[in-house]
C-alpha positions as CSV (number, residue, x, y, z in Angstrom):
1,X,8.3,-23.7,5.9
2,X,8.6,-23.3,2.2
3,X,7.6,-20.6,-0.2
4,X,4.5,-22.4,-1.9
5,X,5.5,-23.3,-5.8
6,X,4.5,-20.6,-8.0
7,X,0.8,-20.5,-8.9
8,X,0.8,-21.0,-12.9
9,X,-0.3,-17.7,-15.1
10,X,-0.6,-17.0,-18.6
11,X,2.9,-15.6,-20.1
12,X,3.0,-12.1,-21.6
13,X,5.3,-10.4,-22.9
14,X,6.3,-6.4,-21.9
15,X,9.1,-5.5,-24.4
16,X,11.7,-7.5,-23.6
17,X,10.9,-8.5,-20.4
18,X,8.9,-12.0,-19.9
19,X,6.1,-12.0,-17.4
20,X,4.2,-14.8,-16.0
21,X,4.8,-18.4,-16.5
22,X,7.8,-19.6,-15.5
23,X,9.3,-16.6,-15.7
24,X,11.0,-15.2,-12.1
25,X,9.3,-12.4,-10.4
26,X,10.0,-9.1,-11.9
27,X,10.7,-5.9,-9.9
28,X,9.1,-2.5,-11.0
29,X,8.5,1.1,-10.0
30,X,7.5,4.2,-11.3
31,X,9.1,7.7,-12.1
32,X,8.4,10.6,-9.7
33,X,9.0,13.3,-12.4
34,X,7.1,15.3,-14.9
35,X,7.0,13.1,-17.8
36,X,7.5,16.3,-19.7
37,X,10.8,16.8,-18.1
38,X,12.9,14.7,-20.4
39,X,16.3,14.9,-19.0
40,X,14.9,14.5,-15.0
41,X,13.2,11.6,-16.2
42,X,15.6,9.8,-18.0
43,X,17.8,10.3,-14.9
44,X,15.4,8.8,-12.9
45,X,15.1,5.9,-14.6
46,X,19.0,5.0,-15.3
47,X,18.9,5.1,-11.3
48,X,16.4,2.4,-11.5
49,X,18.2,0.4,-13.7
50,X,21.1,0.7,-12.1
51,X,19.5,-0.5,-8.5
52,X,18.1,-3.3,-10.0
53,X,14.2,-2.3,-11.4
54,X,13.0,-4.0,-14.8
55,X,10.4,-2.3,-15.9
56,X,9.4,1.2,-15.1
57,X,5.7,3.3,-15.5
58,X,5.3,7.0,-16.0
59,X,2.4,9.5,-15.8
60,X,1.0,10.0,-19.1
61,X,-1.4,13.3,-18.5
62,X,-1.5,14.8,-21.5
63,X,-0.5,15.0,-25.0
64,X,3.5,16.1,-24.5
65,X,3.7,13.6,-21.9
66,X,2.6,10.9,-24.6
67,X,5.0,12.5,-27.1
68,X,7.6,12.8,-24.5
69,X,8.0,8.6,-24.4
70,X,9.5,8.9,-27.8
71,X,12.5,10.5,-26.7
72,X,12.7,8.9,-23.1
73,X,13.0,5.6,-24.6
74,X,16.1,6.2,-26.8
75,X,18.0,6.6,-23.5
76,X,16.7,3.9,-21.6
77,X,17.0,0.2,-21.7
78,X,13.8,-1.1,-19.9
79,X,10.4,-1.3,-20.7
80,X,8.5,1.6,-20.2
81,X,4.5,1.6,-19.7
82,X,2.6,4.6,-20.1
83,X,-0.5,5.1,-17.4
84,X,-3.2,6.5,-18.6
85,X,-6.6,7.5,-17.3
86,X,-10.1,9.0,-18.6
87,X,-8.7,10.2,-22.1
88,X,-8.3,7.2,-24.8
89,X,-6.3,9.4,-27.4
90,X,-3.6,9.6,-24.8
91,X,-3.4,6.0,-24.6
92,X,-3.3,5.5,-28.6
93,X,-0.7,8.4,-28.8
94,X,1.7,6.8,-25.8
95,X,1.5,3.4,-28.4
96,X,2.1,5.2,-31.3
97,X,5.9,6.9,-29.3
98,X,7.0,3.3,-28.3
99,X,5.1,3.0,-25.0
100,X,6.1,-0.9,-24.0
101,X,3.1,-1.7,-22.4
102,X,0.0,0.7,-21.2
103,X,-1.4,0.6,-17.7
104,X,-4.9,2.0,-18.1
105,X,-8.9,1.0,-16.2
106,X,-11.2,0.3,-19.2
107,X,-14.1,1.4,-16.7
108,X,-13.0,4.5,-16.7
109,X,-11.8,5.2,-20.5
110,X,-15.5,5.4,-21.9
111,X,-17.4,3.7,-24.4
112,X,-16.6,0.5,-26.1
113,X,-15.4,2.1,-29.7
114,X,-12.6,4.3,-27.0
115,X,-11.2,0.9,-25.5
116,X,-12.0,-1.3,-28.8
117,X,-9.2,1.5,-31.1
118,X,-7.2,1.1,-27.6
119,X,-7.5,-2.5,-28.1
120,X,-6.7,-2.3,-31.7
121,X,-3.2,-0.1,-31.0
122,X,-2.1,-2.7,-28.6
123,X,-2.3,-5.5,-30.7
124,X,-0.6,-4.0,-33.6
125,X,2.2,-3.2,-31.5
126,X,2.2,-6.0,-29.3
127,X,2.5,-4.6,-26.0
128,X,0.2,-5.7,-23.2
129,X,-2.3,-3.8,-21.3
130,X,-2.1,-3.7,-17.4
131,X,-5.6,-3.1,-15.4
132,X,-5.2,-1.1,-12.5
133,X,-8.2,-1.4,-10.1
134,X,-7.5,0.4,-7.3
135,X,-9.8,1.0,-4.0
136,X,-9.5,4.7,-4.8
137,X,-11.1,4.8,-7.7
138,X,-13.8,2.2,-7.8
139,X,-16.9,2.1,-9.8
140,X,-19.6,3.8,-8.7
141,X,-22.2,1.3,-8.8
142,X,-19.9,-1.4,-7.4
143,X,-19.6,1.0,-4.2
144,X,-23.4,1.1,-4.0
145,X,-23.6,-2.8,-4.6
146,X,-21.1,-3.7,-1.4
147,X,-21.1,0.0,0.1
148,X,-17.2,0.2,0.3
149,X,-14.3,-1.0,-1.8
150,X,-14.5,-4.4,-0.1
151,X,-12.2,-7.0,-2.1
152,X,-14.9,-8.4,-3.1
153,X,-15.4,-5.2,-5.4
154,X,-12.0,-5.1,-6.5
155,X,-12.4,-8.3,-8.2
156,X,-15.9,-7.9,-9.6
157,X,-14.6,-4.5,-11.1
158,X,-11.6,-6.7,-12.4
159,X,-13.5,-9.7,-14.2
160,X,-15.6,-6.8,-15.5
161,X,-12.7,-5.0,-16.8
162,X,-11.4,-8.6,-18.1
163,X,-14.4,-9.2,-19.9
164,X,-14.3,-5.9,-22.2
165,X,-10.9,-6.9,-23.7
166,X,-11.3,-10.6,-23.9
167,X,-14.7,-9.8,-25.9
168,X,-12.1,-7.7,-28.3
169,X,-10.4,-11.0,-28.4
170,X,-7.3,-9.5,-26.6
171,X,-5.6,-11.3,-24.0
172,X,-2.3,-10.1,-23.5
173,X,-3.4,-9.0,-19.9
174,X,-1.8,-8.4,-16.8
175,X,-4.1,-7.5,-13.8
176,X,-3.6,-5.8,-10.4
177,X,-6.3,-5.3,-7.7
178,X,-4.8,-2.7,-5.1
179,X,-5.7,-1.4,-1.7
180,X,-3.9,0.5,0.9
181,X,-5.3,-2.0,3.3
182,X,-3.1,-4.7,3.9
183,X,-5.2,-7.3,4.6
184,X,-7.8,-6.1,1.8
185,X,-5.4,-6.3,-0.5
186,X,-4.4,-9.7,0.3
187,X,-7.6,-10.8,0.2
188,X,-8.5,-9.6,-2.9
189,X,-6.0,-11.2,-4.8
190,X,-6.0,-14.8,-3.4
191,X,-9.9,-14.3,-4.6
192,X,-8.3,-13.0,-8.1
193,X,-5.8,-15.6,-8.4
194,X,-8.6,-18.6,-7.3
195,X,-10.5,-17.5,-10.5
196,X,-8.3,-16.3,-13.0
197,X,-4.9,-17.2,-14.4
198,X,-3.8,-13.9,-15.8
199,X,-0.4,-12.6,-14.6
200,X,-1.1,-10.7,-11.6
201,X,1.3,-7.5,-10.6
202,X,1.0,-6.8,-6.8
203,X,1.6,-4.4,-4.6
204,X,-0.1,-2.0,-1.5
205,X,-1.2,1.4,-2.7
206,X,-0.1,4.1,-0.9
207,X,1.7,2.5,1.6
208,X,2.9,5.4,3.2
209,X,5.9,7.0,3.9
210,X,9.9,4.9,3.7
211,X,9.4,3.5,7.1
212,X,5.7,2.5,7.8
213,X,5.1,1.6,3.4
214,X,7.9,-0.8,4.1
215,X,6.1,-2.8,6.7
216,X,2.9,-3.0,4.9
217,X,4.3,-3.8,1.8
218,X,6.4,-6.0,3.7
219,X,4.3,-7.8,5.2
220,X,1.5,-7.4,2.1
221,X,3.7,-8.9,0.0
222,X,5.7,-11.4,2.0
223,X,1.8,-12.9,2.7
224,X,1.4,-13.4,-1.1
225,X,4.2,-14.6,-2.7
226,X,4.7,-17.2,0.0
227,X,1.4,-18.2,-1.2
228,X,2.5,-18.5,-4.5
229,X,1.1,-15.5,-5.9
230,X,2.5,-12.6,-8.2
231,X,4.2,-12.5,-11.3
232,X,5.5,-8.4,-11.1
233,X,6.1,-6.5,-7.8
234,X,5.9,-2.6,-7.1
235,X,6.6,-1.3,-3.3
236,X,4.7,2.3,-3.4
237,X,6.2,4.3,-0.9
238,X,6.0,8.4,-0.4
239,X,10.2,8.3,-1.3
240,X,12.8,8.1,-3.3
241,X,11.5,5.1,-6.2
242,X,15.5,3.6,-6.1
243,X,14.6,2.6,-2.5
244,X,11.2,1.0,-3.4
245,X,13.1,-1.2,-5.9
246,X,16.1,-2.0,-2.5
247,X,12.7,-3.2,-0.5
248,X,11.2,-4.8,-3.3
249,X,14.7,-7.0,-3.5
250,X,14.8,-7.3,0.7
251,X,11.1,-8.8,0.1
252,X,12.0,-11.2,-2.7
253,X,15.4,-12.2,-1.0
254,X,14.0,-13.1,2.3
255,X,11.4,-15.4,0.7
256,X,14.7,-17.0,-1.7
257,X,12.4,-15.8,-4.5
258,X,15.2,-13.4,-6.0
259,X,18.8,-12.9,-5.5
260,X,20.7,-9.5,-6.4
261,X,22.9,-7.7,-4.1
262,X,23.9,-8.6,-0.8
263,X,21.8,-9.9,2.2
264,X,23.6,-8.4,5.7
265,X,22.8,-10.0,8.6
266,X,23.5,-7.7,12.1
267,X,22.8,-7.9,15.8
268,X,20.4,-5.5,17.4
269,X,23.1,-5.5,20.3
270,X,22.6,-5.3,23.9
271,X,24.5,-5.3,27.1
272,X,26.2,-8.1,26.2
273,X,28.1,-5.9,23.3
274,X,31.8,-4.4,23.6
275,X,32.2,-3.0,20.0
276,X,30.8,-0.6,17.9
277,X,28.2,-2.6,16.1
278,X,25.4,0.4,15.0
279,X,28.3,2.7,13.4
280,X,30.0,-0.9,12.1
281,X,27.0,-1.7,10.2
282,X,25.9,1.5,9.3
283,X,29.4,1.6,7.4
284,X,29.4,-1.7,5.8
285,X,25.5,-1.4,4.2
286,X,26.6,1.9,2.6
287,X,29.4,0.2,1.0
288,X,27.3,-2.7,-0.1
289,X,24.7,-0.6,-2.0
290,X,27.9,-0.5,-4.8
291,X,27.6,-4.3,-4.9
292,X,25.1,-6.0,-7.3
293,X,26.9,-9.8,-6.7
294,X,24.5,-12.2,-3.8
295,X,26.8,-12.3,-1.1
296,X,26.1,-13.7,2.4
297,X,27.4,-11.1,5.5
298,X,27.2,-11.0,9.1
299,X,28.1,-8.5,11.5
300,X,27.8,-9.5,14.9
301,X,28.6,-8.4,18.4
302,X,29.0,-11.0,21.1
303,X,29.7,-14.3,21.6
304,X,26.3,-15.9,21.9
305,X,25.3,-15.9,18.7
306,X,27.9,-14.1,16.7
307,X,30.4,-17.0,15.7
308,X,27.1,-18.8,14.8
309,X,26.0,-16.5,12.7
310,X,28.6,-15.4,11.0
311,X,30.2,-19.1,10.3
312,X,26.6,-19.2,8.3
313,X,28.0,-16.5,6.4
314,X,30.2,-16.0,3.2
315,X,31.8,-13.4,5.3
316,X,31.9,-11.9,8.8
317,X,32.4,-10.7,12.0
318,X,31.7,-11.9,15.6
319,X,32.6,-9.2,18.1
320,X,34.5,-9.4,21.2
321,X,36.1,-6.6,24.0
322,X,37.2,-4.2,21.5
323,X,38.1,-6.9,19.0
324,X,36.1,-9.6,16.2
325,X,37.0,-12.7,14.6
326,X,36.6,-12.7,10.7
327,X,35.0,-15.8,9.2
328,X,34.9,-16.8,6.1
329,X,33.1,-20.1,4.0
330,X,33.0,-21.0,8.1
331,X,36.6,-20.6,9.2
332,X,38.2,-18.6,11.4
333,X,40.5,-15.9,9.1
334,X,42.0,-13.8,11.8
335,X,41.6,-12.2,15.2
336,X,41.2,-8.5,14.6
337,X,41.2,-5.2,16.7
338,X,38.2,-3.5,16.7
339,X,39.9,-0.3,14.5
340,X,40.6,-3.3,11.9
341,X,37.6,-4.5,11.3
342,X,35.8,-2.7,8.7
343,X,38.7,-2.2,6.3
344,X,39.5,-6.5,6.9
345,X,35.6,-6.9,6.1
346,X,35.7,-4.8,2.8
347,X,38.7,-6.5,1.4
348,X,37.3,-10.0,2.1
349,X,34.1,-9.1,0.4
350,X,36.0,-7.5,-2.6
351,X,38.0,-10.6,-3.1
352,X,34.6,-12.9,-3.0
C-alpha cells in the first residue's frame, strides 16, 4: 500500500518557508518558554533548528511578548508566528516586530473592525494568518447547536472563521481543526479537506505526555497523511519540543513522506538472542541523534531474521553467540566479536 498522492492546496507563503502546493510537508513546534525571556527562547529555538523543525510559534500574551519578537528574530533563522488570542492590538504589535506569520481564532478576537486592521497588517506585511480551532475552545453557540465539539463543529466554526477573512479579500490562509480525540480529529479534517483547499496544518492537541502523545499523534497523523492530507505537522506532547520535532520526522519517514536523519531498525529480542541487543541499540540511537544524513541501519540479534534485515540495510548487524556479522550495501564485511561491534558499526556509518 502506497501513501495516497498529496491532496492539492492553495500555496502560501510563511517567510521563507513555502507551504502547500507542491511543496513537501513541513515540520513545526512551538517554544515552551516565556516569550519575554529572550535568551531561553532563543535557545530553544536554535535547538529546534538544529533537530530539524522549520518553523516555530511562540506565546504572544501581552505587549513585551509582542515586542520581545523583534529581538528573537535577529538570532534565529526560521519563521516565527506569533499566537495570539482575545486582544487584536497584540496581534497588530507581533506584525509590526517581524512576526512571520500570526496564529490567531477570528471568533474569538472581537468585532469585524478588530480582525479587519488585523487583516489589514497582514497584508501589508505579507505574512499569513493560521486559524486555530481547537475542541477546547469552541464557540459557544456551536456547542449548543451539536452539544459537544463534534467534528462537525470544528469545521462549521472553521468555514465561519474562513468566511470573515475571505470577505476582507484575504486569503493567504492556513487552517487547522484540532482535537485531543484521535479519531475526532481525523474526522474533522478529511470533512475540512473534502470542502476546502486551503493548506491544512495538522496535529492532536494535547496528546499527552512523551510516551502516550506519541501514539496518538502517531497514529493521528500516520491516518492522515497516508490519506493525502496535511501540508504542516506539529506533534504536541507534554515534553521537551526538540523531541516533538524527532516524532514528527519518525511519522514522516515511515510513510517515505520525509527523509532527515537516520531510520534504525532493531529486534525486540527473545530467547532466541545471544548478544546484548537492548544496551547495543540503546548506544547506537544516541550516537545517531548527531547525524542529520538518511541512512538505512539494522541492529539485529539472531539468525532468523537478522541477516535479512540487515542485508536490507545501508549498514548492520545480525547477531550470533557472543558475535555479529556486519553488512553493508548487502554484503557480508566481517565477522565480529560481540565487544567489536559497536565501535565496527560507528566507523562504517561515519564512512557512508
Amino acid at each position: 500500500m502506497r501513501t495516497k498522492k498529496r491532496k492539492p492546496t492553495k500555496q502560501i507563503t510563511l517567510g521563507n518557508l513555502r507551504i502547500g502546493g507542491s511543496a513537501p510537508v513541513s515540520v513545526q513546534s512551538m517554544t515552551k518558554t516565556d516569550t519575554l525571556d529572550v535568551s531561553s527562547t532563543v535557545s530553544q529555538i536554535k535547538k529546534l533548528q538544529a533537530s530539524g523543525c522549520e518553523a516555530v510559534r511562540v506565546a504572544v500574551l501581552n505587549p513585551e511578548a509582542a515586542q520581545a519578537i523583534k529581538a528573537i528574530k535577529k538570532r534565529i533563522k526560521i519563521p516565527l508566528i506569533a499566537d495570539v488570542h482575545f486582544d487584536y492590538r497584540l496581534a497588530l504589535k507581533a506584525v509590526s516586530h517581524g512576526a512571520d506569520g500570526l496564529r490567531i481564532n477570528p471568533g474569538n478576537i472581537g468585532n469585524k473592525l478588530k480582525i479587519k486592521e488585523i487583516v489589514s497588517a497582514a497584508k501589508d506585511t505579507g505574512i499569513p494568518i493560521r486559524i486555530g480551532v481547537n475542541a477546547g475552545s469552541l464557540e459557544k453557540d456551536l456547542l449548543r447547536k451539536y452539544r459537544h465539539p463534534t467534528a462537525k463543529a470544528l469545521v462549521e466554526s472553521a468555514g465561519r472563521h474562513i468566511r470573515i477573512l475571505e470577505d476582507l479579500k484575504f486569503t493567504s490562509i492556513k487552517v487547522s481543526l484540532k482535537a485531543s480525540d484521535v479519531l475526532k480529529t481525523v474526522e474533522a479534517y478529511r470533512l475540512f479537506s473534502a470542502k476546502f483547499r486551503y493548506p491544512l496544518h495538522i496535529g492532536i492537541s494535547e496528546a499527552g505526555p512523551a510516551f502516550s502523545g506519541t501514539i496518538k499523534s502517531a497514529v493521528g497523523l500516520g491516518i492522515l497523511l497516508s490519506e493525502g492530507i496535511g501540508d504542516t505537522i506539529r506533534v504536541s506532547l507534554t515534553a521537551d519540543p526538540v523531541e516533538e520535532v524527532r516524532v514528527a520526522y519518525e511519522i514522516l519517514k515511515s510513510l517515505h513522506l520525509r527523509q532527515r536523519g537516520p531510520e534504525l531498525i532493531s529486534c525486540p529480542t527473545c530467547g532466541r538472542c545471544q548478544i546484548n541487543i537492548k544496551g547495543l541499540v540503546k548506544r547506537v540511537e544516541a550516537r545517531l541523534l548527531d547525524i542529520k544524513n538518511p541512512v538505512k541501519v539494522a541492529v539485529m540479534g539472531c539468525v532468523v531474521n537478522g541477516p535479512g534485515e540487515a542485508r536490507e540495510a545501508d549498514i548492520g548487524i545480525a547477531g550470533g553467540k557472543g558475535i555479529g556479522i556486519l553488512f553493508k550495501h548487502g554484503k557480508v564485511v566481517k565477522k565480529l566479536k560481540e565487544r567489536e561491534l559497536f565501535n565496527a558499526l560507528m566507523r562504517e556509518i561515519k564512512k557512508l
